[in-house]
C-alpha positions in Angstrom: -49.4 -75.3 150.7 -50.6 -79.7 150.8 -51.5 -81.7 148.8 -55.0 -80.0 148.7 -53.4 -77.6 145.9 -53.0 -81.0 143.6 -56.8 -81.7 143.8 -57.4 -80.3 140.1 -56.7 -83.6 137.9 -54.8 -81.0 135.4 -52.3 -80.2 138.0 -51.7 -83.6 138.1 -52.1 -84.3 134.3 -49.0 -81.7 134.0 -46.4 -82.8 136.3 -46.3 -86.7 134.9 -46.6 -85.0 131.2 -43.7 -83.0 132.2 -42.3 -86.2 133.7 -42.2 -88.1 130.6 -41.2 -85.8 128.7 -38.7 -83.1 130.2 -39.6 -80.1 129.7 -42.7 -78.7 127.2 -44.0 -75.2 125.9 -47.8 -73.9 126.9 -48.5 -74.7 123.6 -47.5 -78.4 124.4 -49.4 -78.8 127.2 -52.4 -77.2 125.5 -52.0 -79.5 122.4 -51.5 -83.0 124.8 -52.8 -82.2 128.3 -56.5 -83.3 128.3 -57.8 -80.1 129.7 -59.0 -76.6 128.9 -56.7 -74.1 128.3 -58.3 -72.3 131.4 -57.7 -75.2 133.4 -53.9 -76.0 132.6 -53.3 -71.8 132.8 -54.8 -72.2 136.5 -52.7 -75.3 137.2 -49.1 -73.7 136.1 -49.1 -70.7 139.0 -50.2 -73.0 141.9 -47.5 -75.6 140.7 -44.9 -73.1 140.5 -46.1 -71.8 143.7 -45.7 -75.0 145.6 -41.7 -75.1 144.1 -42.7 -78.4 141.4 -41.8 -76.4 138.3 -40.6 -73.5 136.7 -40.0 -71.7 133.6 -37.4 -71.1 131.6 -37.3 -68.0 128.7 -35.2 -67.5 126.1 -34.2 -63.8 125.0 -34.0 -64.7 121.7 -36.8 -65.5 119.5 -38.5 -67.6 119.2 -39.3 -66.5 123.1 -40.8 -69.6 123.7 -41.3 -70.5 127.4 -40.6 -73.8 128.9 -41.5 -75.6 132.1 -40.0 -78.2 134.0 -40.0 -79.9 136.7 -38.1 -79.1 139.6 -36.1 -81.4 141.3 -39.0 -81.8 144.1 -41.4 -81.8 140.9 -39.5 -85.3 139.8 -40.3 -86.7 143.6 -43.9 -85.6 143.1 -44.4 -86.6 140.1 -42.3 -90.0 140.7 -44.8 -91.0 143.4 -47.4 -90.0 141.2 -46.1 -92.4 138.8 -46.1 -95.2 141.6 -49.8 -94.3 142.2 -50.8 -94.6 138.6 -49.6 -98.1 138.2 -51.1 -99.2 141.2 -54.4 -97.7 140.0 -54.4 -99.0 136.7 -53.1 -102.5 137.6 -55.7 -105.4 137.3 -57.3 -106.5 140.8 -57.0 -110.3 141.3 
């Protein structure tokens, strides 16, 4: 697995969301990722996959399930961060 799997913007879209905010439901990122649900359902295996998140359940209900970054998840999404800003800064 490279960096090719993170070509989907949604993938990418996901692991600062999840960055900024610790931890979210699929119905989080469905509501405040700006994606299809399709998309952000295709993103969440190939992230798990390549070890940047994972999901927690509970056994009670409500049986909501949450995901969150895994320590390598918070690198990724940390450099990700970095990139962003330099992006978005104004050339001079």
């Amino acid at each position: 697995m490279s960096i090719s799997n993170l070509e989907q913007t949604t993938a990418l879209r996901i692991l600062l969301y999840l960055l900024e905010k610790g931890k979210a439901s699929r119905t989080d990122l469905r509501r405040n990722i700006d994606a299809s649900i399709s998309a952000i359902y295709n993103a969440l295996p190939k992230l798990k996959k390549l070890g940047l998140i994972k999901e927690e359940g509970h056994e009670t209900f409500p049986f909501t399930i949450h995901v969150l970054l895994t320590p390598k998840g918070r690198k990724v999404a940390g450099q990700l961060t970095l990139i962003n800003k330099i992006l978005t800064e104004e050339q001079t």
